[in-house]
N, C-alpha and C positions, 0 to 999 in steps of 0.2 A: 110254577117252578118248584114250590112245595113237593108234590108227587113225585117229579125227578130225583129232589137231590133225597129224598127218602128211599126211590131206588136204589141209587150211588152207594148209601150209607149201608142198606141192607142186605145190597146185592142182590135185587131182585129186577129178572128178568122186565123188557116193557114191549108192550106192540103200541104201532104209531100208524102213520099214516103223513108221506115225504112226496110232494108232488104227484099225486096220483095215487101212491103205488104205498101198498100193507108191507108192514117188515114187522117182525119179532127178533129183539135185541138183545145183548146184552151190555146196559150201558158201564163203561168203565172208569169214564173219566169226565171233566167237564173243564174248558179254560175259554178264556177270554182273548180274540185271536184278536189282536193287533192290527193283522191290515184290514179284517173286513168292519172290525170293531162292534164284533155279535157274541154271541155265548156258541160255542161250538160244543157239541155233547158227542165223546169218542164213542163209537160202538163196535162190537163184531156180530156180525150179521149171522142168522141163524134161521132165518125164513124171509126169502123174500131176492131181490138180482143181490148178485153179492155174494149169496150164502157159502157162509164159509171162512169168511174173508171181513178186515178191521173198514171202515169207515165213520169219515167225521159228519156229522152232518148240524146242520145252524139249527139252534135250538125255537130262533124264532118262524122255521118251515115244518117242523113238527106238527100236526093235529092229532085229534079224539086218541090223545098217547092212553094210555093206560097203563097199571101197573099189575103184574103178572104173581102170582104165590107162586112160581118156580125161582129159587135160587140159584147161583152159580162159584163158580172158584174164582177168580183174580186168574187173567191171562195174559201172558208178557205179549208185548205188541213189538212184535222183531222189524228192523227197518231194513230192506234191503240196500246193500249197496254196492255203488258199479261202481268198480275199479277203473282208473283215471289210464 
């Protein structure tokens, strides 16, 4: 977890490895989700299904993460919402 929250801190891109499947990340947040009671690590996706696009993924299905020397900016994570 060390390596994570060094990304988080530095803002430095990470590639992982989530059921199968390669992603390169940009992580931007990390909390503790209450119902499933894991580490949830927020990213947006930037290689890999997804791309493009914000996803959470449980910190404990993560492997061989790595951390990347590309840096990134802070991105607002807009929540869509459907009118009632």
């Amino acid at each position: 977890m060390t390596d994570l929250k060094w990304a988080l801190t530095g803002r430095k891109q990470i590639s992982f490895i989530c059921a199968g499947i390669r992603y390169i990340a940009e992580p931007q947040g990390m909390f503790n989700d209450p119902r499933s009671r894991s580490f949830v690590v927020s990213c947006y996706i930037l290689e890999g299904p997804g791309a493009g696009a914000w996803r959470d993924f449980r910190y404990a299905h993560l492997r061989e993460m790595n951390v990347l020397r590309e840096s990134f900016a802070p991105r607002q994570r807009h929540l869509s919402v459907v009118p009632l």
